[in-house]
N, C-alpha and C positions, 0 to 999 in steps of 0.2 A: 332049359330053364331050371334055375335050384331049386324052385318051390313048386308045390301042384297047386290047383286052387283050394283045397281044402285050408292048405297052412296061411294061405293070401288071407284068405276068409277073418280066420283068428289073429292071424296078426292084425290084420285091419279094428276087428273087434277090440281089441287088446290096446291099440293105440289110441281110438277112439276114447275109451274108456278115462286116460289120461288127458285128452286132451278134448274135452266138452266144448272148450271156444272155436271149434272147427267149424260150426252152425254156424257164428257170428257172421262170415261174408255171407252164404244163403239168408239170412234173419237181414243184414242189410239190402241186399239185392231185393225180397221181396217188398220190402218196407216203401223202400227210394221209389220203386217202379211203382205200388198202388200210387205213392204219394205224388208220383210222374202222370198216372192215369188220371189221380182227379184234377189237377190244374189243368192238364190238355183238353180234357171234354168239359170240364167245367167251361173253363176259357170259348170251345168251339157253341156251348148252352149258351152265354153271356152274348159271344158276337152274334150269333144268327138269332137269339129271342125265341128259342122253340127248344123242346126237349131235344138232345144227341141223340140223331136215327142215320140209318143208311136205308134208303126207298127202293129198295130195288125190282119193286113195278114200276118205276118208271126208266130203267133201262129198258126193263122188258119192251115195253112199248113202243117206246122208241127205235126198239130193232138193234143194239148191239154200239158200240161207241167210234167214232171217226172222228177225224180232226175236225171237220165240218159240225159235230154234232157237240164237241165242248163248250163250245158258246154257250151252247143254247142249255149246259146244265143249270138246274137253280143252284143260287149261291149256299141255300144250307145245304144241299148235296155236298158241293162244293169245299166247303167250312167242314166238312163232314171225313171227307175223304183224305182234307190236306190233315185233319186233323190224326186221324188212323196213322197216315206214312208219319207224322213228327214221332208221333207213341210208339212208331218201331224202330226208330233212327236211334230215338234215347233207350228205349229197352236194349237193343243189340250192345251201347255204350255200355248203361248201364253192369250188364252180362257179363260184357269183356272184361271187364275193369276188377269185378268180384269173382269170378268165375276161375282168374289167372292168381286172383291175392289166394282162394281157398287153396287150388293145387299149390302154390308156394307152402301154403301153410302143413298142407299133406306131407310135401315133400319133406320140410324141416324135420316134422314131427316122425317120421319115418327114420330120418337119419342120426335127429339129435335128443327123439324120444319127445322132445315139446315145443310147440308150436307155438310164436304170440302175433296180436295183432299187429306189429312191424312188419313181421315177415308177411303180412296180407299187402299192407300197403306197399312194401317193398316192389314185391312178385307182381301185383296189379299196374303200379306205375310202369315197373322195366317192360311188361310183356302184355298190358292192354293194347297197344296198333296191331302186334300181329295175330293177338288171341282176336281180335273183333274182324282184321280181314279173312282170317280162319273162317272164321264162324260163319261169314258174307257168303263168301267164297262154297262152302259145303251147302248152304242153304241154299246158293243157285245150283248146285248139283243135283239137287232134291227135286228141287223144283221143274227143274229142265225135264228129269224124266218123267216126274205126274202131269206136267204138263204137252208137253209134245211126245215123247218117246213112246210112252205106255199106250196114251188113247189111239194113235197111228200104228201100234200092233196088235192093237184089239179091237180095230174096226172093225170084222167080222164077226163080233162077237155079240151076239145080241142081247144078253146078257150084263143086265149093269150092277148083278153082285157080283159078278167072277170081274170085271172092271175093279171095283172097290178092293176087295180084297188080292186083287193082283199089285192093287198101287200101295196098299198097304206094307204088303210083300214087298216091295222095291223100296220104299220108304225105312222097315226095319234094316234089312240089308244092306243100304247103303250109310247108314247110320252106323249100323254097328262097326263098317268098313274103315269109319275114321271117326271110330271111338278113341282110338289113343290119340286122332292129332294136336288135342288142347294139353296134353301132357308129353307132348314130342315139342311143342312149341313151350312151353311151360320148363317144363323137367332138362330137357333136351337142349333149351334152348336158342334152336330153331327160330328162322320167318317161318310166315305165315305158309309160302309156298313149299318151303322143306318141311315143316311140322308136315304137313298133308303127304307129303315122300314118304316119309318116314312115319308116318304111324300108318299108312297102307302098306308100306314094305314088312312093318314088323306085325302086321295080320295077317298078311300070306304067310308068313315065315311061323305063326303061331294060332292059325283056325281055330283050331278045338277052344283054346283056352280060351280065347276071346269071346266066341261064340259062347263059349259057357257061363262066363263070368257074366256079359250080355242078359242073358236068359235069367243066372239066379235074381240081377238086379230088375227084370223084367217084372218076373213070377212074383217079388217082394212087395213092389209098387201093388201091382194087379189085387194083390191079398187084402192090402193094407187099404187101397179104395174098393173094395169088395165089401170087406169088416165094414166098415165106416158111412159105407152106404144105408146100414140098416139105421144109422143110430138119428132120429129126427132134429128139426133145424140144426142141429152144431157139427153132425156129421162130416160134411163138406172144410167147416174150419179145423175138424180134428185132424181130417186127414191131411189139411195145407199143415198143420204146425208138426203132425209128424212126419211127412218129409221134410220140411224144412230142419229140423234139428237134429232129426235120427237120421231118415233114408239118406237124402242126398253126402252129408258130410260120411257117411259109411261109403256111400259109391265110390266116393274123389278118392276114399283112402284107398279103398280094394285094388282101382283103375291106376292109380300114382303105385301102388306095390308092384301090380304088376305088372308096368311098363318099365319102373328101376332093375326088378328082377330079368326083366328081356335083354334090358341093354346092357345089363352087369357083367365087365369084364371076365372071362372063364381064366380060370388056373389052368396051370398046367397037366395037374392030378383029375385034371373032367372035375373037381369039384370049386 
């Protein structure tokens, strides 16, 4: 690779600096979604006549769910739950759609120094289906393992912090594993199922970096809701609006530098 992460670092910084409207799809994406959250539950308040809850003593009691047992849910449960799956169907939309216009916008602004809002809607239109079956697709990977894989190898484990923090473990890890695929499928230009090829090929082929990169954007987050924890009521919204305008748009640039710089053809000179 031509660059280490230090100089990724600065030029990400560097680019940012010039190009401020890089927030704009995160500032939309957050926006669209609350504004997606309150017509859904508002909407599930309206039909069922009772405040949005999920009751979940009355699974309990009931003993766990079977087909035989769906009838018999109440309908605000019901109202309740179909309402949760619509708020993830459009969130995941929502995601893909802005999440593929940012990295276009990274990417321009990387090559052509400035980034505008075409190039969001551009990169979001051509590359929302497979940035969102991407996204499916990795999230049922996740899932699979916190769900069956991990608790079937730590049955003996009586222990249900070394549980937690072993799922956690597996959750960062495989995260990190197909951190480039939205910028394999984005950048690269990739489906959905090559994007995931191709940015688990180009992590094996480059650990360290990734892992590092990983960790600084980790450590940055952790800091920034650490800070901001202390600061009363507005803490919480200080820290949504500085990631939304700083963190994230610095990630997309860092992750798009250093996925252009992996696949950048070599010279012949090694340089």
């Amino acid at each position: 690779m031509a660059e280490n992460i230090g100089s990724i670092i600065v030029k990400g910084l560097d680019t940012w600096k010039s190009n401020l409207n890089i927030c704009l799809p995160f500032v939309f994406s957050s926006v669209l979604t609350f504004v997606v959250a309150v017509i859904v539950i508002g909407s599930a308040t309206f039909l069922s006549g009772t405040p949005f809850r999920i009751d979940l003593s009355y699974l309990t009691k009931l003993g766990g769910v079977s087909p035989d047992f769906i009838p018999q849910l109440p309908l605000q449960l019901l109202q309740s739950i179909g309402a949760i799956i619509l708020f993830v169907i459009l969130g995941l939309i929502i995601n893909a759609f802005f999440a593929a216009g940012a990295i276009g916008m990274a990417k321009e602004a990387m090559e052509r120094e400035k980034a505008s809002l075409s190039d969001m809607t551009a990169y979001g239109r051509r590359k929302f289906a497979s940035m969102l079956i991407a996204n499916i697709l990795v999230g049922l990977i996740v899932l699979a393992g916190v769900a069956f894989l991990i608790p079937g190898f730590l049955a003996i484990i009586p222990y249900m912090t070394v549980l937690k923090w072993f799922m956690l473990a597996y959750m960062v890890i495989v995260s990190i594993m197909f951190a480039l695929t939205p910028f394999a499928v984005v950048i690269g230009d990739f489906g959905a199922i090559g994007g995931m090829k191709k940015g688990v090929k180009l992590f094996w082929t480059h650990k360290l970096d990734v892992f590092l990169l990983g960790l600084i954007v980790l450590v940055i987050g952790l800091v920034v809701s650490y800070l901001t924890s202390f600061i009363p009521y507005i803490g919480q919204l200080i820290n949504i609006v500085v990631s939304v305008t700083f963190i994230l748009p610095l990630t997309v640039l860092w992750w798009t530098k250093l996925y252009m710089c992996m696949t950048a053809p070599r010279r012949l000179d090694g340089f």
